[in-house]
C-alpha atoms as a printed R data frame, in Angstrom:
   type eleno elety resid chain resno       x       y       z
1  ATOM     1    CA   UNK     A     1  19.911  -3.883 -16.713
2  ATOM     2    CA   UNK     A     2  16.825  -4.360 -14.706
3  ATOM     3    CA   UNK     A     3  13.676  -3.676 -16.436
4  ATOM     4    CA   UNK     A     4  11.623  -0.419 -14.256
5  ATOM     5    CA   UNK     A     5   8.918  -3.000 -13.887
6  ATOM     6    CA   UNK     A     6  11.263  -4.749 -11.053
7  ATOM     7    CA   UNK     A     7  13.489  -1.477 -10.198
8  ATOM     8    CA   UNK     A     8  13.429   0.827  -7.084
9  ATOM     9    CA   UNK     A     9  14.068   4.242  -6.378
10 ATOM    10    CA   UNK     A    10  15.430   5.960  -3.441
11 ATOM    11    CA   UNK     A    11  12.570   8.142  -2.052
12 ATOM    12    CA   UNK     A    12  13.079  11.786  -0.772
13 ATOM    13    CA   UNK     A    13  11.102  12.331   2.747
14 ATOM    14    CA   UNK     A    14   8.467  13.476   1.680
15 ATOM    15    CA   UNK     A    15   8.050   9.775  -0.663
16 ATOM    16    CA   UNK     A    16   8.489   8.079   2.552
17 ATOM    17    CA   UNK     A    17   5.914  10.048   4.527
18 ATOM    18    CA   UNK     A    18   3.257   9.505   1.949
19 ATOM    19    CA   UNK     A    19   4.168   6.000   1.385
20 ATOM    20    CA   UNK     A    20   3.920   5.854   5.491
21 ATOM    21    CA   UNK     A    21   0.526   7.709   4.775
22 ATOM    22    CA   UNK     A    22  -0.700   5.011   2.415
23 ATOM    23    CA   UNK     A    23   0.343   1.843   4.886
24 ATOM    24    CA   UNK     A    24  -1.017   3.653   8.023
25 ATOM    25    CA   UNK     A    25  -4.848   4.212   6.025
26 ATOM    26    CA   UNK     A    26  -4.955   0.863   4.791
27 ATOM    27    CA   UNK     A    27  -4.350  -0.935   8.494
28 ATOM    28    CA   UNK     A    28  -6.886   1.456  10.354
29 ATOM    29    CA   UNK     A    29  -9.245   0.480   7.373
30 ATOM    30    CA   UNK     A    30  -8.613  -3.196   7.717
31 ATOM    31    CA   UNK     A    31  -8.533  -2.318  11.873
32 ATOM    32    CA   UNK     A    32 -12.166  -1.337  10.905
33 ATOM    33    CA   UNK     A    33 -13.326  -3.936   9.183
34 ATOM    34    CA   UNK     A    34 -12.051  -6.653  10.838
35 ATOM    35    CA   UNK     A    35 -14.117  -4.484  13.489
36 ATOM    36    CA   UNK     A    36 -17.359  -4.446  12.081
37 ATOM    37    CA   UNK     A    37 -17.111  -8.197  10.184
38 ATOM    38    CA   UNK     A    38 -15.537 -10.516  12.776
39 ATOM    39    CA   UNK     A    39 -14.232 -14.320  12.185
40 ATOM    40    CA   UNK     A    40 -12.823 -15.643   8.880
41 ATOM    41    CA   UNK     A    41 -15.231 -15.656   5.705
42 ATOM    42    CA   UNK     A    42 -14.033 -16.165   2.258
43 ATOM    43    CA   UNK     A    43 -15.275 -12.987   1.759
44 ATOM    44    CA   UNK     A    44 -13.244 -11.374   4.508
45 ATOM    45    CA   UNK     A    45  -9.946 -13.439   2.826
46 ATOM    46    CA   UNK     A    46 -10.741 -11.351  -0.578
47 ATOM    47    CA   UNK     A    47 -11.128  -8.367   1.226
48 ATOM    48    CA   UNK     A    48  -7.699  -8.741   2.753
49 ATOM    49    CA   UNK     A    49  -6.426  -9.904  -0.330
50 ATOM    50    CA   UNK     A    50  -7.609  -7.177  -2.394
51 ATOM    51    CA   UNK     A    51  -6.610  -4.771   0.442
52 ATOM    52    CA   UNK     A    52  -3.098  -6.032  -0.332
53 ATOM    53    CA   UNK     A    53  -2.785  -5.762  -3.702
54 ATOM    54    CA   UNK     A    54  -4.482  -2.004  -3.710
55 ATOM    55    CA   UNK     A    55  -2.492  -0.890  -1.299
56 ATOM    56    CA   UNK     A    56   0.979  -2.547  -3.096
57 ATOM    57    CA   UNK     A    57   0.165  -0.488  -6.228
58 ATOM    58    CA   UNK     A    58  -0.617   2.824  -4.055
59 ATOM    59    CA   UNK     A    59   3.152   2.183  -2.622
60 ATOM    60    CA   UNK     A    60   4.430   1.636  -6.034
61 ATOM    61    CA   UNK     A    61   2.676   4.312  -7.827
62 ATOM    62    CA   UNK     A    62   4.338   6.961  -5.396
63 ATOM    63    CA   UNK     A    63   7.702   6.167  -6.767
64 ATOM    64    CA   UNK     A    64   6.360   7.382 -10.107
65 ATOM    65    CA   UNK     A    65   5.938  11.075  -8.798
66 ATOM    66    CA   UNK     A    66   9.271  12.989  -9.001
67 ATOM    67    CA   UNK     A    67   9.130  14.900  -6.384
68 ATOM    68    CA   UNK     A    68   8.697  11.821  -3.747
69 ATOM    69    CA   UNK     A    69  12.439  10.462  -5.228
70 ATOM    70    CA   UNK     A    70  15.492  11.236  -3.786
């Protein structure tokens, strides 16, 4: 049995538009600040980083809402 940490779930349209949603906001926001702070910083490599990870739990966390599962 796989533990709901590690599972899926299929997503109804209405998941997949959000989750669509989610992806599109965080590349215009990265878009922007790669914008406004150009070249390659450590601090930029957090900021993508943490970009990441934020938007990998916003992705998850949609699953979580029954009306965005198939």
């Amino acid at each position: 049995m796989i533990n709901a940490l590690f599972s899926t779930v299929p997503l109804s349209t209405e998941g997949a538009n959000k989750m669509l949603s989610i992806r599109v906001g965080f590349s215009q926001l990265l878009e922007t600040l790669d914008y406004i702070l150009p070249g390659n910083s450590r601090e930029i490599s957090i900021i993508r980083t943490k970009l990441e990870e934020a938007s990998f739990y916003a992705v998850k966390a949609v699953r979580n809402y029954k009306e965005n599962q198939a």
